[in-house]
N, C-alpha and C positions, 0 to 999 in steps of 0.2 A: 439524711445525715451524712452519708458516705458522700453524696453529691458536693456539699457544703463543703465536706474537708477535704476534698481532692481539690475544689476551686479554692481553698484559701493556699495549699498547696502550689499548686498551680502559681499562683499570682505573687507567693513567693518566691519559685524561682525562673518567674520572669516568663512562665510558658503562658502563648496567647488562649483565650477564651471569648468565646459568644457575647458575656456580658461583661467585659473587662473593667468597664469602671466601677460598677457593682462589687466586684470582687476586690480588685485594688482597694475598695476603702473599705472592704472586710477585715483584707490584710493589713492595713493599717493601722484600725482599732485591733485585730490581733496582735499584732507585733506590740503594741503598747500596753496591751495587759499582761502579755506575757516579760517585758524588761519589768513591768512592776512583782511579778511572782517571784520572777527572778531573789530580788531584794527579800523576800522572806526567804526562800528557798536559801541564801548563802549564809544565814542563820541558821540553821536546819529545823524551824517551825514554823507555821503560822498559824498564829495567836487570832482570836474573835475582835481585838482591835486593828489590825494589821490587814485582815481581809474587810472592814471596813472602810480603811482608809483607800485601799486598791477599788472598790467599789465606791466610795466618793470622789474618786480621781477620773474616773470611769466615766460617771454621773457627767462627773463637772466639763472634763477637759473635751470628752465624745459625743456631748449633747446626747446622753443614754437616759431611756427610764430607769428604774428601778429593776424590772425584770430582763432589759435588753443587757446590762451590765455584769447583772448574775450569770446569765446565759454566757457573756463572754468570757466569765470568769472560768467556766466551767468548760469552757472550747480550749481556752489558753493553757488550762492546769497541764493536759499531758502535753502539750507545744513544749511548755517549759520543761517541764521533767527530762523529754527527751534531746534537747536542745543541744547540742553542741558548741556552737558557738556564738554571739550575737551579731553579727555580721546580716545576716540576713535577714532580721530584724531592724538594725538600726538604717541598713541602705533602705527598705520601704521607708522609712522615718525621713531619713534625710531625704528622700525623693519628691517628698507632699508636705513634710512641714517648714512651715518658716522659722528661722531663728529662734524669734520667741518662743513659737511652739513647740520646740525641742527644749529651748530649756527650762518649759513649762513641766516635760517630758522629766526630765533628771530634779526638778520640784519634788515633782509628785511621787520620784523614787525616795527621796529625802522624808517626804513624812510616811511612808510607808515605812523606813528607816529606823524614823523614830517613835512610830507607833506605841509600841508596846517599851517605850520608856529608855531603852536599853540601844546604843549604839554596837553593834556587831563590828570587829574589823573586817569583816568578810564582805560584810554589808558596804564598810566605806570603802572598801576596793574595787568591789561591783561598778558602783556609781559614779567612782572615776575612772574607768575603764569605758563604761558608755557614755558617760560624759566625751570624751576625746573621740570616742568613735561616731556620736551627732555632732561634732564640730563647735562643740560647747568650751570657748574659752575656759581659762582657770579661773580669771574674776567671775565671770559667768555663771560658774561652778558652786566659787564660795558664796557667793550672793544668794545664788539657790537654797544653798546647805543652811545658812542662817535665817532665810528667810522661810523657811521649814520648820527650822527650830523654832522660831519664836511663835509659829502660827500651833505648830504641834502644844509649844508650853500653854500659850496662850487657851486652848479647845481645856486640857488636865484640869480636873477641878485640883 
């Protein structure tokens, strides 16, 4: 376990390791679950729908089982807690994904968002904050943002 998180670690800040590409794409499903925790975190809960949505984003966007995405969830929670800033986070991001998958990235912060019904402004400042920091135009943005909404209305019975 201590091994695991000194190489995610590690791979955050750029220091080399034995199995560097292994670790890099550790760090970059962490960095992505932890921008998604974020987004409940700047609401100050997270709701039984809200940690679904992070674990179907997980699922979807990390090609994750079901148990690999729990696991991440639970690697990323103190990441985020203790985080400072997301700089080190979104540079893994912006390093290995493409365009789209960045603003796939700021999607999936968007229905994590609107999870639990309720748009936080803490929440929409989050996610345009990272938004600019993956290089996610503002049409880009809004396209996300709505394109969230209608998938999140759309799931609500």
């Amino acid at each position: 376990m201590l091994k695991t998180l000194k190489d995610l670690f590690d791979a955050l800040t750029g220091a080399p390791t034995a199995d560097a590409p292994q670790v890099q794409a550790r760090a970059l499903k962490l960095a992505c679950a932890v921008l998604l925790i974020e987004v409940t975190r700047a609401d100050a809960s997270m709701d039984a729908t809200e940690r679904q949505a992070i674990l179907t984003a997980l699922k979807r966007h990390l090609a994750l089982d079901a148990d690999e995405a729990d696991h991440l969830l639970t690697l990323a929670a103190p990441e985020a807690k203790s985080a400072y800033d997301y700089h080190r986070f979104t540079s893994v991001i912006n390093d290995h994904f493409s365009q789209e998958q960045k603003i796939q990235v700021v999607e999936s912060m968007w229905k994590v968002a609107f999870a639990d019904g309720h748009l936080d402004e803490n929440e929409n400042h989050l996610i345009s904050k990272v938004a600019g920091l993956l290089y996610v135009t503002h049409g880009e943005y809004i396209a996300a943002k709505l394109y969230a909404k209608e998938a999140t209305a759309a799931q609500s019975p």
